[in-house]
N, C-alpha and C positions, 0 to 999 in steps of 0.2 A: 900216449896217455891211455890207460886203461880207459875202457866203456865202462866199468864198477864207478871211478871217481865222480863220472859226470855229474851234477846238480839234475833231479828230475827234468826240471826246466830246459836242460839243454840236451834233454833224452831224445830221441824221435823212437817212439812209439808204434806199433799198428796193431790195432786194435781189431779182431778178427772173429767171425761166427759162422761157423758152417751150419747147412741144414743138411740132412741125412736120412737114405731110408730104411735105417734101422738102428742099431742099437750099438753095434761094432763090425769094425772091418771081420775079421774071422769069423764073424756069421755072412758075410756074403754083401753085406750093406753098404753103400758107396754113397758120395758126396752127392748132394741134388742142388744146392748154391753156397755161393761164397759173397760174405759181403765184409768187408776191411776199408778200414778206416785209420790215414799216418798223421800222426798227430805230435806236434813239439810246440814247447811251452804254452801248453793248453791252448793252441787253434788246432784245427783240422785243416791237415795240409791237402791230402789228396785221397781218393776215392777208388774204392773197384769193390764191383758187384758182377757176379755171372750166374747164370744159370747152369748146371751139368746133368749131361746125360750119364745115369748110373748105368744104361747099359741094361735096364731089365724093366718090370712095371712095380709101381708102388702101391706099398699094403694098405690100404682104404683107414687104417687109423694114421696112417703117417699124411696122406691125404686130407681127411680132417683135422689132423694139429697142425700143418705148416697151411695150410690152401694151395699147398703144391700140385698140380696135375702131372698125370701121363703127358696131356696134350700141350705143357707149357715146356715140357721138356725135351721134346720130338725131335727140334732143332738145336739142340742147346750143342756146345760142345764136347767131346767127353773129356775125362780127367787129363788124358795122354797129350791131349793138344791143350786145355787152356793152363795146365800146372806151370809150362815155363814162364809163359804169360806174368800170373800170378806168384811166381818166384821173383820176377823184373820188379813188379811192384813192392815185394817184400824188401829189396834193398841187401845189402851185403848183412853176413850176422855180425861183423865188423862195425854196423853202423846204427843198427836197426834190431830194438828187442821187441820180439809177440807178447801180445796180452790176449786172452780170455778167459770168460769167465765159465769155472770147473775147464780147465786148461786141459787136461789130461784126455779128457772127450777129444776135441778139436786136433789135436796135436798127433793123435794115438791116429786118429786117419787121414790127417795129410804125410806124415811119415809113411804108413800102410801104402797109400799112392806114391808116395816118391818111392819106394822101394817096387811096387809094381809096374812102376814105368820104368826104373832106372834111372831115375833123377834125384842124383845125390844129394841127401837132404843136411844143408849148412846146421853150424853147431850155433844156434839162436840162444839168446838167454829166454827164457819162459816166466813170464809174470800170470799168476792164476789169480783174479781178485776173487775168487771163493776163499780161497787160503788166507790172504789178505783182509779181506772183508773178518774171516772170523778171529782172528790177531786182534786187529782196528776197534772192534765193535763191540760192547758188551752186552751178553745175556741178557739184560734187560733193555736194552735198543732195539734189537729186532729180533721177532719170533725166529728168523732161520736166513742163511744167507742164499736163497735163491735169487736168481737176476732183477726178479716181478719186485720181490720182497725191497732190495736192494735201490731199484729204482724208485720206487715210491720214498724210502727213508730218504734220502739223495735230492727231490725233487726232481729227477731229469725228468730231458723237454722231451720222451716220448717213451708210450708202452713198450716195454717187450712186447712179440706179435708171433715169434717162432718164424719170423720171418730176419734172415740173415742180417741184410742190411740195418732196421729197426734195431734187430737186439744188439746188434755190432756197436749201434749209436748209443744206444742206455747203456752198453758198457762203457762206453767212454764219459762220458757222463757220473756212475757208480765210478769209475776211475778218479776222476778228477774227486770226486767227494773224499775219496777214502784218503789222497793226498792231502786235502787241507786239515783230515785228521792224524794224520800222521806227523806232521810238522809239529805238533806239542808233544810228538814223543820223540821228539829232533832225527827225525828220518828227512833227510835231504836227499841223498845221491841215489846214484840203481844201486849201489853194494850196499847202502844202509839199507834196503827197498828188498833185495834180495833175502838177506838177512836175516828182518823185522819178522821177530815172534815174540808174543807178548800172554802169558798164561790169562784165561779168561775166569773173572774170579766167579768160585761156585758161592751157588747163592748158601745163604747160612744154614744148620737143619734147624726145625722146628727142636 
């Protein structure tokens, strides 16, 4: 049976946020934590949080937006050793589709890593609830779909914080919200999910 047919309910999910010290891999920038979260029919199944050595010292605003240090990352281990690690968690792409939020950040440097270690990186399906969220949402629901934004409309049970773990969780959270809006636009499965685009009406002119 395809992974398309599943009911979301019987998806398994992992929900994923990297923190970073910079902006994109081709400027030189490398992963500094990973926090994910596997989650089916809305529980959380299981957990992985690391710290990474990027391998260089971090720029004093990336320092101030995450609370990341030099000295919390000394020991950490680098990308080359904890990526298989975190591939084991990730699960077969057989079984297992990634969600995050502005998907194309996250994905664009764990791919960047698995091609600079050599670790062939599986063909996942990619769920981005930015993309989602602004399908789902109307123009007059919320000013913009950032995560902050997102979480708050949502109600989830905690701030973004720029810190991996944290925002991993208010993704899942914004996740599960955007689902129970979705179901009155009869989106059930990953292939309805995948999909799902819906014109966002513009507001009238004066």
């Amino acid at each position: 049976m395809s992974a398309l047919t599943l009911s979301l309910a019987e998806t398994t999910f992992v929900v994923l946020d990297l923190e970073t010290s910079g902006a994109a891999p081709s400027s030189g920038a490398g992963i500094t934590e990973i926090g994910a979260l596997k989650v089916r029919g809305g529980q959380i199944i299981g957990e992985f949080q690391s710290f990474v050595n990027p391998g260089h010292s971090l720029p004093d605003f990336i320092i101030s937006l995450t609370g990341i240090t030099d000295s919390m990352l000394f020991d950490a281990p680098k990308i080359d050793e904890i990526l298989p690690t975190f591939f084991e968690f990730l699960g077969s792409h057989h079984e297992t589709v990634l969600v995050a939020h502005n998907a194309p950040f996250d994905i664009g440097f764990l791919k960047a890593a698995s091609l600079a270690t050599d670790f062939p990186w599986p063909d996942y399906i990619i769920v981005d609830t930015v993309r989602i969220a602004r399908s789902a949402l109307g123009r007059d629901e919320v000013r913009d779909c950032k995560l902050a934004t997102l979480a708050e409309f949502f109600g989830a049970s905690i701030e973004p914080t720029h810190r991996a773990l944290d925002d991993a969780r208010a993704t899942v959270d914004v996740l599960h919200g955007i689902f129970e809006r979705l179901g009155s636009f009869g989106v059930s499965t990953l292939g309805d999910l995948t999909t799902f685009k819906r014109k966002r009406e513009r507001k009238p002119l004066d």
